[in-house]
PAVOLO-387491 format. One record per residue: residue number from 1; residue in three letters; y, z, x of N, C-alpha, C, O in turn. Coordinates in steps of 0.001 Angstrom, whole numbers. Example, Ala and Ser with C-alpha at 12.3 -4.5 7.8 and 13.67 -1.06 7.14 Angstrom:
[1,ALA,[-5690,7800,13190],[-4500,7800,12300],[-3300,7800,13200],[-3319,8465,14236]] [2,SER,[-2250,7080,12850],[-1060,7140,13670],[30,7870,12900],[1138,8039,13409]] 
***
This chain:
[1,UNK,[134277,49895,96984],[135208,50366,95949],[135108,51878,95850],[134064,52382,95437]] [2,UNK,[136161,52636,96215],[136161,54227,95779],[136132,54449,94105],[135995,53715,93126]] [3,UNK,[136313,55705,94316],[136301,56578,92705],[137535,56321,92557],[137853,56076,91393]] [4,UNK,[138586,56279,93538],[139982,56209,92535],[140112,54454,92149],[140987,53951,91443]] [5,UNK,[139214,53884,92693],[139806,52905,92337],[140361,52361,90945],[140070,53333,90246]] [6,UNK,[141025,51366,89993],[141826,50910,88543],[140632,49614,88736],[140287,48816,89607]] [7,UNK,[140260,49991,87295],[139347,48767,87374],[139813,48267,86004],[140200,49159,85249]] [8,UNK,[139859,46763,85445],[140296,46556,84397],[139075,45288,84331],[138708,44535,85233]] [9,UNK,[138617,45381,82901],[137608,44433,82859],[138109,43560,81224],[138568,44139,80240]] [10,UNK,[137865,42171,81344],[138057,41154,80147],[138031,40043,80328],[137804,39602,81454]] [11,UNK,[138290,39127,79111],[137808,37806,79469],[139160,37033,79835],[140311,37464,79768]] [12,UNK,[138598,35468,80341],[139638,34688,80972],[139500,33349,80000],[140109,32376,80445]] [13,UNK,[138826,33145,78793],[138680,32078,78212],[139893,31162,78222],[141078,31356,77949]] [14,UNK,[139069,29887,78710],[140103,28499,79054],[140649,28443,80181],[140970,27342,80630]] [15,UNK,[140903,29720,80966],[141319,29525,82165],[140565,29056,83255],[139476,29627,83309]] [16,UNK,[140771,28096,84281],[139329,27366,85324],[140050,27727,86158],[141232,28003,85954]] [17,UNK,[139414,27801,87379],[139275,27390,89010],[138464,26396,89063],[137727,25826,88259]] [18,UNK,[138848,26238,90650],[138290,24877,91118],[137323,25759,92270],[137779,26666,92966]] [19,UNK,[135999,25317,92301],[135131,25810,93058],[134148,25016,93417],[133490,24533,92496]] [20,UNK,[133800,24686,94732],[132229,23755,95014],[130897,24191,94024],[130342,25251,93738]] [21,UNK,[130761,23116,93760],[129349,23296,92481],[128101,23472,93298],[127942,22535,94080]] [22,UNK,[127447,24121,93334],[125958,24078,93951],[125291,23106,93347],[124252,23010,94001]] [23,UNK,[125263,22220,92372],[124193,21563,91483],[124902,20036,91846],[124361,19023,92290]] [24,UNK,[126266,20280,91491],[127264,19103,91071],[127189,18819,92811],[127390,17650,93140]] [25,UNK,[126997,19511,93585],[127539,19183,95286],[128811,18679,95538],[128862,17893,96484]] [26,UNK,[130117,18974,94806],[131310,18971,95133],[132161,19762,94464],[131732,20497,93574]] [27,UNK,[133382,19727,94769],[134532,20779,93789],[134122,20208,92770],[133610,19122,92499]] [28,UNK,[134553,21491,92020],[134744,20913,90073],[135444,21928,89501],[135530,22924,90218]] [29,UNK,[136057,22004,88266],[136885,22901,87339],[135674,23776,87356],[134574,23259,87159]] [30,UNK,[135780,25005,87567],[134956,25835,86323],[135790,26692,85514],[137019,26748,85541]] [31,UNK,[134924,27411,84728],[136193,28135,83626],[135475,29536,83314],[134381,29756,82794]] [32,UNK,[136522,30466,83837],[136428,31582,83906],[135581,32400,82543],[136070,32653,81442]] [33,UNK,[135110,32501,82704],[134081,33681,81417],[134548,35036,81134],[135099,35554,80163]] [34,UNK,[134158,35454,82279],[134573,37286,82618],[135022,37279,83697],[135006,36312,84458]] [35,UNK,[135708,38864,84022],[136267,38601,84906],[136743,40391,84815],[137221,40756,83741]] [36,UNK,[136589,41473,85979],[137046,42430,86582],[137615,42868,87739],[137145,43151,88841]] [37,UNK,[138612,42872,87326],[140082,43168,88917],[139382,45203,89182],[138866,46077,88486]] [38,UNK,[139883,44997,90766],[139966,46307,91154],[140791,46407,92350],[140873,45740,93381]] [39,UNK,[141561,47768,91759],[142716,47956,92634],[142581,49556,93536],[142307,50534,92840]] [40,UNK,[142716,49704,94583],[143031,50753,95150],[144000,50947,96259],[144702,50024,96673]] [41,UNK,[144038,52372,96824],[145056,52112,97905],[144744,53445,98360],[144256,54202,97521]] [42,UNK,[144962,53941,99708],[144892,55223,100487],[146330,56023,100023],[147414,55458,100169]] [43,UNK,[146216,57511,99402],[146802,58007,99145],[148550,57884,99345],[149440,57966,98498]] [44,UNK,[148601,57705,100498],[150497,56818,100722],[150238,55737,100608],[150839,55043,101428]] [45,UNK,[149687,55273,100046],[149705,53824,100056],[150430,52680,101003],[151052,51629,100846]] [46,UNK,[150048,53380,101900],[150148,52675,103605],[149244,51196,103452],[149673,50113,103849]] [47,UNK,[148024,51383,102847],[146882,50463,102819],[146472,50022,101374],[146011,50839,100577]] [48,UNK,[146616,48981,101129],[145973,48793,99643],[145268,47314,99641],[145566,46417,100430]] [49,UNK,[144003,47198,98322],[143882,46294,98434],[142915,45913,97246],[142558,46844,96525]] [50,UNK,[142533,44865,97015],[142079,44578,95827],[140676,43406,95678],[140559,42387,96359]] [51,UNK,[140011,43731,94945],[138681,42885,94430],[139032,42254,93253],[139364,43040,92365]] [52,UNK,[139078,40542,92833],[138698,40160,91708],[137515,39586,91448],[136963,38724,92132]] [53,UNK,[137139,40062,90476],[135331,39472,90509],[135072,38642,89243],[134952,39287,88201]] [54,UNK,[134986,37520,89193],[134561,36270,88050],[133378,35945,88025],[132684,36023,89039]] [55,UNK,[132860,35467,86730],[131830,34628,86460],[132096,33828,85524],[132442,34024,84359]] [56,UNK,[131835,32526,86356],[132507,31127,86289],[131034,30363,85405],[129893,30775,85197]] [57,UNK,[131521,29506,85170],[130623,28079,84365],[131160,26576,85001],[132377,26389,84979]] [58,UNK,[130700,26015,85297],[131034,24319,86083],[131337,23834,84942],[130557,24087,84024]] [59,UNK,[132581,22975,84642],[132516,22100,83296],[131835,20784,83529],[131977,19878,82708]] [60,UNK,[131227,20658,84425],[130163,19688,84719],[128965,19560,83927],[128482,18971,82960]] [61,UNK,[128666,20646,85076],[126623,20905,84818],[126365,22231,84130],[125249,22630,83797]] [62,UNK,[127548,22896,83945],[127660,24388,83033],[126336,25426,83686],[125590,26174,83053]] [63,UNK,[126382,25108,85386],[126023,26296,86137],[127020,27054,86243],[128141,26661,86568]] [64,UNK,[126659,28443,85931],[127037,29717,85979],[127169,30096,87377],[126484,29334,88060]] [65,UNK,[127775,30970,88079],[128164,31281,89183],[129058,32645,89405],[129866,32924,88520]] [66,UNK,[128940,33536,90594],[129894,34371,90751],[130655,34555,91700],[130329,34416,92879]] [67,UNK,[131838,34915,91264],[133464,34516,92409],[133826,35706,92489],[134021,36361,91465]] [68,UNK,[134066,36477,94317],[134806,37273,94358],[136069,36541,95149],[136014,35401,95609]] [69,UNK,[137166,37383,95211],[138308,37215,95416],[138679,38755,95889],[138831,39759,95192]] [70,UNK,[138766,38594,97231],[139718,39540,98145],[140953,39579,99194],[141443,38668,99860]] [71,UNK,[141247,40796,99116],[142779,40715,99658],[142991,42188,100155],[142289,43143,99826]] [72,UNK,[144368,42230,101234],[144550,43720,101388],[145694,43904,102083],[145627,43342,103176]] [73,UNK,[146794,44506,101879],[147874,44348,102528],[147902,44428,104143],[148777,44258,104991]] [74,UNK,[147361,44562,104152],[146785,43990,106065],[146738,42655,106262],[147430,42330,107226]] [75,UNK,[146148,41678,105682],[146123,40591,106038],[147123,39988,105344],[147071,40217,104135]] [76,UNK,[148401,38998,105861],[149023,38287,105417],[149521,36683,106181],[150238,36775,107177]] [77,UNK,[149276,35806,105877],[149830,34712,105999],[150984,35083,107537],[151849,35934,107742]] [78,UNK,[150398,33914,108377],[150949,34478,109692],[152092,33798,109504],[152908,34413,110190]] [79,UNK,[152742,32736,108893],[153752,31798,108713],[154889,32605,107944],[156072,32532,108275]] [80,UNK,[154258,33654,106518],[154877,34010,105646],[154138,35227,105120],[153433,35278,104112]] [81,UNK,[154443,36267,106039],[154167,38206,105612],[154026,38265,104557],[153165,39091,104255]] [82,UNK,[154701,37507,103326],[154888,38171,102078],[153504,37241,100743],[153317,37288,99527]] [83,UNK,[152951,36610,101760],[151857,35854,101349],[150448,36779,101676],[150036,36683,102832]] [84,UNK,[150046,37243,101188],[148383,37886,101547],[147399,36513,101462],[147448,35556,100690]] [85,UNK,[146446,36836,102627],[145324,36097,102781],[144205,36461,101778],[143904,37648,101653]] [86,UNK,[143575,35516,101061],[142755,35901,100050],[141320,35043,100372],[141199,33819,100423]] [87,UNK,[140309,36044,100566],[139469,36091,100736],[138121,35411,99476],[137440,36167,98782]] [88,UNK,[138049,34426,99458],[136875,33580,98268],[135178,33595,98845],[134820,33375,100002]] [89,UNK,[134522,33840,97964],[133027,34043,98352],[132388,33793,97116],[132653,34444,96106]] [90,UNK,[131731,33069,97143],[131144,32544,95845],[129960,32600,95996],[129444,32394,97094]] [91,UNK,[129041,32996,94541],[127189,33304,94729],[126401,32335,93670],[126685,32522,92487]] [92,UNK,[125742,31637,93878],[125170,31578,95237],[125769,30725,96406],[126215,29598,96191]] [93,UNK,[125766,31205,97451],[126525,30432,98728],[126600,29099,98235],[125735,28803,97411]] [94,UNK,[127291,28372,98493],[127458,26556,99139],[128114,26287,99705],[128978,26998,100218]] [95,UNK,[127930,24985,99846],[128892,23906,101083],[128779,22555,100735],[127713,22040,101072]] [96,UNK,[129498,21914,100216],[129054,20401,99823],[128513,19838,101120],[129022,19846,102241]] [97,UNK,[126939,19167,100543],[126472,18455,101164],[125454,19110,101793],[124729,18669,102685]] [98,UNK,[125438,20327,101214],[123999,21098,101976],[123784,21308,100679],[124762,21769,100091]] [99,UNK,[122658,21093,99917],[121937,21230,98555],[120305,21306,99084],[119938,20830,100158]] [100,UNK,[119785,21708,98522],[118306,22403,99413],[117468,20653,99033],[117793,19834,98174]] [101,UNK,[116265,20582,100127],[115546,19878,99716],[114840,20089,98518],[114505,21146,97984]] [102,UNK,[114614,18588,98080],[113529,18326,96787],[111872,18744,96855],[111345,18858,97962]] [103,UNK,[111289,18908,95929],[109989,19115,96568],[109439,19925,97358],[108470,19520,97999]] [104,UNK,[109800,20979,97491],[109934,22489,98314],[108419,23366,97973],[107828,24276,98554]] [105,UNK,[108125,22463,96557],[106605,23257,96561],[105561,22835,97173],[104511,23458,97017]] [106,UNK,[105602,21558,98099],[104730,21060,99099],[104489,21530,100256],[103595,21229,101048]] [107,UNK,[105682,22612,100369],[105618,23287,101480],[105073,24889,101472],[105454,25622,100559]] [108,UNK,[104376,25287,102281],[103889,26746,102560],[104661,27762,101648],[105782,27438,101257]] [109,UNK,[104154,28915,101302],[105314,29582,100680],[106053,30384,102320],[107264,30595,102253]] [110,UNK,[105508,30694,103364],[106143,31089,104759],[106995,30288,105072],[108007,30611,105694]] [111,UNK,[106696,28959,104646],[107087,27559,105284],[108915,27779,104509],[110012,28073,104985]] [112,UNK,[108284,27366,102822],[109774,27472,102014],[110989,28575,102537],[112203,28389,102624]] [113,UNK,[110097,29911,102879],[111120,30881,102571],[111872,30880,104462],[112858,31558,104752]] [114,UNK,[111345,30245,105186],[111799,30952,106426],[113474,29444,105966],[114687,29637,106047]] [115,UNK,[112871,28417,105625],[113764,27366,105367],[114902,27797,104336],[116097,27526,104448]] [116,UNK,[114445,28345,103560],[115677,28747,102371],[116760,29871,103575],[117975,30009,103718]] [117,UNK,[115705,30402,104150],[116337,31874,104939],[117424,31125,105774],[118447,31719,106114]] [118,UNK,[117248,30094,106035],[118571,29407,107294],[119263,28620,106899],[120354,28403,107426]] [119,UNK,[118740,27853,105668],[120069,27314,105163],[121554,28534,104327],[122771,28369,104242]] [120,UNK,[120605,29705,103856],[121841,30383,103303],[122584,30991,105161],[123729,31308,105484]] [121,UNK,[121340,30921,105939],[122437,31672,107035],[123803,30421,107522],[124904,30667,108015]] [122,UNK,[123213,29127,107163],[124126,27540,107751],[125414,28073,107128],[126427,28453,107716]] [123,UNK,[125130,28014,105620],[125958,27670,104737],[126763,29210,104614],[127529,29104,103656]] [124,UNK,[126869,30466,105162],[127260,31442,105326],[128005,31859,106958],[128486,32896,107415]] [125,UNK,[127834,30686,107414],[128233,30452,108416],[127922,32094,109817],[128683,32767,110513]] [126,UNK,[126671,32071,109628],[125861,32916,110298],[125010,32089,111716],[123818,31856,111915]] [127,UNK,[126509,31748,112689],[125749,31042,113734],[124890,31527,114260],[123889,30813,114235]] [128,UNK,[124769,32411,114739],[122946,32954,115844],[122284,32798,114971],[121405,31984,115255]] [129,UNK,[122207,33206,113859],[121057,33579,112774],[120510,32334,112199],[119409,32223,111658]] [130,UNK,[121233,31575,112340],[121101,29626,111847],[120175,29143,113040],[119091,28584,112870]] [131,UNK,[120776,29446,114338],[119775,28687,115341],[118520,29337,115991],[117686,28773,116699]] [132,UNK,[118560,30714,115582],[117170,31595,115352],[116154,30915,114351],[114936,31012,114508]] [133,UNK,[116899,30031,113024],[115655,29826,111891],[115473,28451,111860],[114575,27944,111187]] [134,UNK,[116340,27729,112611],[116005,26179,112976],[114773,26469,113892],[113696,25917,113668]] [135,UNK,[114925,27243,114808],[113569,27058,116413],[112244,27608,115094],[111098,27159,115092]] [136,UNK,[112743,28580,114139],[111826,29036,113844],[110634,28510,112785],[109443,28704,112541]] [137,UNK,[112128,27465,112183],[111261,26331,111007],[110211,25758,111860],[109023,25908,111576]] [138,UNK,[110654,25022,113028],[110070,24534,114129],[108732,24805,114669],[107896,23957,114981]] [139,UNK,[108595,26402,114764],[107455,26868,115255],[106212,26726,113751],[105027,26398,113692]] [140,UNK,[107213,27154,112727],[106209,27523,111624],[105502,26103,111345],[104324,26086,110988]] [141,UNK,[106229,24923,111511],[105303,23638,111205],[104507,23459,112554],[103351,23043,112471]] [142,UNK,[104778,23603,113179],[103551,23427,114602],[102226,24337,114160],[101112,23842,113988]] [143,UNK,[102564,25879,113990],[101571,26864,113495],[101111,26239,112702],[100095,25681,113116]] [144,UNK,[101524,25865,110953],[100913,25557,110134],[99879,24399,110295],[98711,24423,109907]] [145,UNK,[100494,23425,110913],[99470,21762,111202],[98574,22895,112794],[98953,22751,113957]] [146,UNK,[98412,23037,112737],[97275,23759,114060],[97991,23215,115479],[97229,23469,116413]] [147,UNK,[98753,22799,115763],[99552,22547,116831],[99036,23429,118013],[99170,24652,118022]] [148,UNK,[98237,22480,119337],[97692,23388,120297],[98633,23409,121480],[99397,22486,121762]] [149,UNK,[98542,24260,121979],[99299,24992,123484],[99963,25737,123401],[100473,26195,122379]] [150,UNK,[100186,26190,125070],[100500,28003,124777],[101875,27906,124834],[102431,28677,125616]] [151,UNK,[102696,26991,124066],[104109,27391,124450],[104843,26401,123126],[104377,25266,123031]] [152,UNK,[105590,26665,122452],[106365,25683,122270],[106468,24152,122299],[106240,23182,121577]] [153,UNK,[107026,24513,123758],[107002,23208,124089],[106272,21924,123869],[106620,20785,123560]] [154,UNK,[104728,22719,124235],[103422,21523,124314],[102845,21769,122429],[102129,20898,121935]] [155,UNK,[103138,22632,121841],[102904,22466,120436],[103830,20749,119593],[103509,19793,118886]] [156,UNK,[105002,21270,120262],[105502,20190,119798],[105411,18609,120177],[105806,17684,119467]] [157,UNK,[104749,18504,121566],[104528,17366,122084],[102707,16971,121504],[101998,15974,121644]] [158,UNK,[102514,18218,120883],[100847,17932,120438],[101206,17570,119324],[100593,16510,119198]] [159,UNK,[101921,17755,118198],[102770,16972,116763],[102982,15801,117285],[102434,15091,116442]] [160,UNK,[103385,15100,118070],[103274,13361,118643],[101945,13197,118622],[101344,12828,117613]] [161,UNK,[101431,13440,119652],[100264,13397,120357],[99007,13166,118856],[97978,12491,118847]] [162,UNK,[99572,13957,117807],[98335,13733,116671],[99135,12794,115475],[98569,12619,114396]] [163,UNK,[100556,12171,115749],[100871,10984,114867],[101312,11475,113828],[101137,10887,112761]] [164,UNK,[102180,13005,113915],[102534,13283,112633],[104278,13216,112821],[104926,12988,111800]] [165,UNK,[104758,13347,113674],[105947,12701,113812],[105718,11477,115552],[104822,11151,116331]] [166,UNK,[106809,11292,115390],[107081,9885,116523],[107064,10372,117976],[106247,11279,118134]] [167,UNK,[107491,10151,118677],[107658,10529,120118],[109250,10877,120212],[109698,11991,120484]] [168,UNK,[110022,9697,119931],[111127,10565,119643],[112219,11341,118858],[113439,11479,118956]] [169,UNK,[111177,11814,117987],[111475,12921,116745],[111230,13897,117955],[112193,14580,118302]] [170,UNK,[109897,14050,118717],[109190,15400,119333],[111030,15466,120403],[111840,16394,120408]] [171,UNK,[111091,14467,120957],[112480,14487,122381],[113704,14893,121762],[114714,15239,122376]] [172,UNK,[113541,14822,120238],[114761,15734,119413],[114381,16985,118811],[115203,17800,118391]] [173,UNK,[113094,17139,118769],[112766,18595,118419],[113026,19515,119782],[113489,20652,119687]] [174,UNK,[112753,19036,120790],[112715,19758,122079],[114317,20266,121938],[114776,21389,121728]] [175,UNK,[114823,19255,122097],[116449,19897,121890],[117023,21097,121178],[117916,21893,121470]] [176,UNK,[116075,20937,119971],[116520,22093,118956],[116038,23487,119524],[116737,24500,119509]] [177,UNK,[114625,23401,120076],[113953,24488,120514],[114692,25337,121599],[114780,26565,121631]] [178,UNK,[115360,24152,122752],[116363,24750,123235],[117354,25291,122749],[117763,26221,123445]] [179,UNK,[118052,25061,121630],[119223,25702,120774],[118978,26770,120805],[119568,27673,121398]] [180,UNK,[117241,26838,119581],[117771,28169,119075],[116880,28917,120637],[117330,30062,120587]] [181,UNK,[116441,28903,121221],[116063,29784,122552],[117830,30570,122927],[118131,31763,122965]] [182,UNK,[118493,29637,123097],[120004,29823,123174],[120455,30799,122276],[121118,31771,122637]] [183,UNK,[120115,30574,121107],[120473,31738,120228],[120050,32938,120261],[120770,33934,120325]] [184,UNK,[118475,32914,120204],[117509,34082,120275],[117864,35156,121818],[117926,36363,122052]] [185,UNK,[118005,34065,122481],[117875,34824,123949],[119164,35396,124511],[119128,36496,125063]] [186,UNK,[120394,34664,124399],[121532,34498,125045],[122515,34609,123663],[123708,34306,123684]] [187,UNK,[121775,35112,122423],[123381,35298,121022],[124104,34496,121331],[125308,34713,121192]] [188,UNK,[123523,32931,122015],[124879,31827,121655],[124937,31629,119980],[124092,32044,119188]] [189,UNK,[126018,30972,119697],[126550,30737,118319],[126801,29665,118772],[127670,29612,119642]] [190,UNK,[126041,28287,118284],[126428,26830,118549],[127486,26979,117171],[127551,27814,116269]] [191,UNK,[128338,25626,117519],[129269,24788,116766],[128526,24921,114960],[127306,25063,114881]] [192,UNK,[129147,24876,113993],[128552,24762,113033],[128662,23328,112514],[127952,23159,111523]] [193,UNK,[129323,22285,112883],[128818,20649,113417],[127016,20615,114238],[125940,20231,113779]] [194,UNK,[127311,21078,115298],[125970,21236,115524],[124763,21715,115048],[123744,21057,115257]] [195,UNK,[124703,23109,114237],[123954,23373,113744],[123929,22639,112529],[122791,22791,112086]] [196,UNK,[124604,21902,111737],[124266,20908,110460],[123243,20191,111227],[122019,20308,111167]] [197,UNK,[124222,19158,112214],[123279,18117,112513],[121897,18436,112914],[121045,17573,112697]] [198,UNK,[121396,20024,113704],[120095,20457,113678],[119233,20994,112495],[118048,21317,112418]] [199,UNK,[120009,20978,111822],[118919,21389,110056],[118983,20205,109430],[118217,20133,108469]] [200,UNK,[119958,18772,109748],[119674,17313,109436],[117996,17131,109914],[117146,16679,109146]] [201,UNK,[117782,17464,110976],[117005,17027,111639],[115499,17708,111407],[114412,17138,111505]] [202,UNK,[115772,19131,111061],[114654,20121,110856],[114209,19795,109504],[113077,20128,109152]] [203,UNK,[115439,18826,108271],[115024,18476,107093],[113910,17617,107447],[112752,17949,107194]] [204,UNK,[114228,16459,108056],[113576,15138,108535],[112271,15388,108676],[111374,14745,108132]] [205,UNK,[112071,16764,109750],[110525,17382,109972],[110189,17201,108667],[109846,16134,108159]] [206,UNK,[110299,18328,108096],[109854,18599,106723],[110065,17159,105798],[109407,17429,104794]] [207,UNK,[110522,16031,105629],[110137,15367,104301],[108920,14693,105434],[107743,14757,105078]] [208,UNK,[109172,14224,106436],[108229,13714,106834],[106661,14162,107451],[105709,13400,107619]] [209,UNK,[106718,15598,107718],[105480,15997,107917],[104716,16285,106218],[103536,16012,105998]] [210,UNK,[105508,16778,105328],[105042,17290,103991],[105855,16820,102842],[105019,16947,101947]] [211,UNK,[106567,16514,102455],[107377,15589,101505],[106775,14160,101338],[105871,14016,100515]] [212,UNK,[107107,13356,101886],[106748,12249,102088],[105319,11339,101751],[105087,10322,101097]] [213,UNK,[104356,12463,102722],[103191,12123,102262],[102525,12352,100802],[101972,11506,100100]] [214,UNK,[102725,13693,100545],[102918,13920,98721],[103238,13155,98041],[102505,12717,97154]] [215,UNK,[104391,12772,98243],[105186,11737,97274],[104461,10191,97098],[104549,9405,96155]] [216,UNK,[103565,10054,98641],[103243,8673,98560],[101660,8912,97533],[101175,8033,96821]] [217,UNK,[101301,9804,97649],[100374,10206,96619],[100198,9709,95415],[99163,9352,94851]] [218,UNK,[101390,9715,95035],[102035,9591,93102],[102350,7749,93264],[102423,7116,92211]] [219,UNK,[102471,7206,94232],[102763,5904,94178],[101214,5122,93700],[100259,5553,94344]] [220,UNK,[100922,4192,92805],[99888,2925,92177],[98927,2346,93763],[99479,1818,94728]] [221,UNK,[97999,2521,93693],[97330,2342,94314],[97172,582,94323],[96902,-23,93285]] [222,UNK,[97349,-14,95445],[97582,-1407,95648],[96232,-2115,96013],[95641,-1788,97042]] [223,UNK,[95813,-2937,95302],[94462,-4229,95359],[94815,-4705,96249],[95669,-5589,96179]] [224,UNK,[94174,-4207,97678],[94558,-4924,99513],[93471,-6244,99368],[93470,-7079,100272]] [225,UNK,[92740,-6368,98444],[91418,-7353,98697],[91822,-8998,97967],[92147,-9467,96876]] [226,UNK,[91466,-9587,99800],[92074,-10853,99553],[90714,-11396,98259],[89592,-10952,98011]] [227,UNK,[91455,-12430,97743],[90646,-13769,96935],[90224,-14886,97314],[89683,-15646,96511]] 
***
């Protein structure tokens, strides 16, 4: 935003949009709170373009949230010129159906944050950077459980090998490792179908190497002794 920009700031009470809920995990009404437009344009106004910026409430779960809204007479509707393309970005990121795992304090604090770090890259649709932090969730649970050999590879076949995932969890981890190598090495950008279904899978690690067992913790301890 420049200095010349027109900024007008006030409220929108009663008025909603419809926006994916981070909490709710689908669209829902929310209803505008506040709300500041900004307008500018290059001196001939050859170029102009504009920011609206909201902060919304879910009439759901009455999470709070913030909505920008952009536009610029450059971009218009390829069907219909007189339509501008408007640009929506909402904070904090979502995507129905990506809502973070439960139980996140069972995990490392290295562990949590490299995981939080790739789901906002999924859900921001930051392909290299998604299959950089899948290989990387990957490595950090091999590191963390002491996972021996000098490569990858045999770290992850030593996670079988000590019964903390299956044999063929390890023949689907290998896959991933190849991904993100793909990413890291070669800036491929897999499919973002694909990369879901590989953070499906990198979840799976995680409830089942550290979720899971926690949880079975809190379950009544069962009288195995026959009578």
């Amino acid at each position: 935003m420049s200095h010349s920009a027109k900024v007008t700031i006030g409220e929108k009470k009663g008025q909603t949009t419809v926006l994916v809920c981070g909490e709710c995990n689908r669209s829902t009404a929310h209803e505008i709170l506040l709300y500041a437009d900004s307008e500018d344009a290059t001196p001939d106004r050859e170029y102009m373009w504009s920011n609206h910026y909201q902060i919304v409430q879910c009439k759901g779960c009455l999470t709070i949230s913030f909505c920008q809204l952009s536009s610029n007479s450059e971009d218009s509707d390829p069907e219909d010129p007189s339509i501008a393309v408007v640009t929506k970005t909402v904070y904090p990121s979502r995507v129905i159906g990506r809502t973070p795992l439960g139980d996140l304090h069972h995990l490392s604090f290295e562990l949590s944050k490299v995981y939080e770090e790739t789901r906002v890259a999924l859900i921001q649709n930051l392909a290299v950077l998604a299959g950089i932090g899948i290989r990387a969730i990957v490595e950090a649970v091999c590191n963390d459980k002491h996972s021996t050999g000098r490569d990858l590879y045999q770290k992850i076949n030593a996670l079988s090998i000590a019964k903390l995932i299956t044999k063929a969890d390890a023949e689907i981890l290998q896959d991933l490792r190849f991904m993100g190598n793909q990413a890291a090495h070669e800036v491929k950008a897999h499919k973002q179908e694909e990369l879901s279904l590989a953070f499906d899978v990198v979840e799976h690690l995680l409830r089942t190497v550290y979720i899971l067992p926690e949880q079975t913790k809190r379950l009544p301890k069962q009288n195995r002794s026959r009578k």
